[in-house]
C-alpha positions as CSV (number, residue, x, y, z in Angstrom):
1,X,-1.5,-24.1,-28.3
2,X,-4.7,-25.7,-28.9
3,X,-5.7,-27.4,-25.4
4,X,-4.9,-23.8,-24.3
5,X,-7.3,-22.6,-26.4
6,X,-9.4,-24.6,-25.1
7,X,-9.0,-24.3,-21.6
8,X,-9.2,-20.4,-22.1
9,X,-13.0,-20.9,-23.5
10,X,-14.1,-23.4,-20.9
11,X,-12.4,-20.7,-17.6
12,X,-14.2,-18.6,-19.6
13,X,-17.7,-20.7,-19.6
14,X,-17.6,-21.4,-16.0
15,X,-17.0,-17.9,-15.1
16,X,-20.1,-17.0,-16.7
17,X,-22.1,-19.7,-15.4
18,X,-20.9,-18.9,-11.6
19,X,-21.6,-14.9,-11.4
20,X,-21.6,-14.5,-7.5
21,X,-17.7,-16.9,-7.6
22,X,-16.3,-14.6,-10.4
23,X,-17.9,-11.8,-8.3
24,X,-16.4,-12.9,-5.3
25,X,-13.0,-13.6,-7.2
26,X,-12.6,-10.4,-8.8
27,X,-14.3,-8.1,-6.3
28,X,-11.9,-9.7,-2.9
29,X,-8.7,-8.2,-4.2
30,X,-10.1,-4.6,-5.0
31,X,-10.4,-3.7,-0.4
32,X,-7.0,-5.3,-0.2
33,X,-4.7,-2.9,-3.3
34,X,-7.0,-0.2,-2.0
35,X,-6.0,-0.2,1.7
36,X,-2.3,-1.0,0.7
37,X,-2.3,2.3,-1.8
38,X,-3.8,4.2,1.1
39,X,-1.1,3.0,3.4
40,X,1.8,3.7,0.9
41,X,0.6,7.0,0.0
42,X,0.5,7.9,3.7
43,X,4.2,6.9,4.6
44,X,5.5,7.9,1.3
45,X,4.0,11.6,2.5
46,X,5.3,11.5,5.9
47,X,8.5,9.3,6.0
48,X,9.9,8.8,3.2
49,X,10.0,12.9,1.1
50,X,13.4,14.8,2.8
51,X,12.2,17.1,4.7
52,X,12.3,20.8,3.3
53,X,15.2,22.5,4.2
54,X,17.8,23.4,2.2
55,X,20.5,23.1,4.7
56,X,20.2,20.7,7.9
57,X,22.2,23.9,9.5
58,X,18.4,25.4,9.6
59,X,17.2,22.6,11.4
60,X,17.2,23.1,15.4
61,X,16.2,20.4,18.5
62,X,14.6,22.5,21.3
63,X,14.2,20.8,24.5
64,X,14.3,20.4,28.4
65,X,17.2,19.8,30.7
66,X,16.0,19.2,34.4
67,X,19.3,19.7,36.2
68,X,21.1,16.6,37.9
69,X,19.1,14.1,35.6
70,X,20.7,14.1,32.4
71,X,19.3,13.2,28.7
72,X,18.4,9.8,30.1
């Protein structure tokens, strides 16, 4: 328990000592959970919420049919 004691206080020390490395270190992960919350918040919005209906008997496909070529 002690070394880690002691260990704790010197991280500590040289974190102190290098400001622009423990800026570095703790500023670089900030963009990264930022952009990922963006990006989840976005296709938890539009993909993944049911859509609002309360029966899929209300919901209806419109579309075009050109005669003699199909669906395909």
């Amino acid at each position: 328990m002690e070394t880690r004691v002691q260990d704790l206080v010197y991280n500590v020390r040289m974190l102190l000592k290098n400001k622009v490395s423990t800026v570095i270190a703790v500023g670089s992960p900030a963009p990264g959970i930022g952009v990922a919350a963006t990006i989840f918040s976005v296709v938890n919005a539009l993909l993944m919420r049911p859509l609002p209906f309360a029966s899929l008997n209300q919901l209806v496909m419109v579309g075009k049919v050109m005669r003699g070529q199909g669906l395909g």
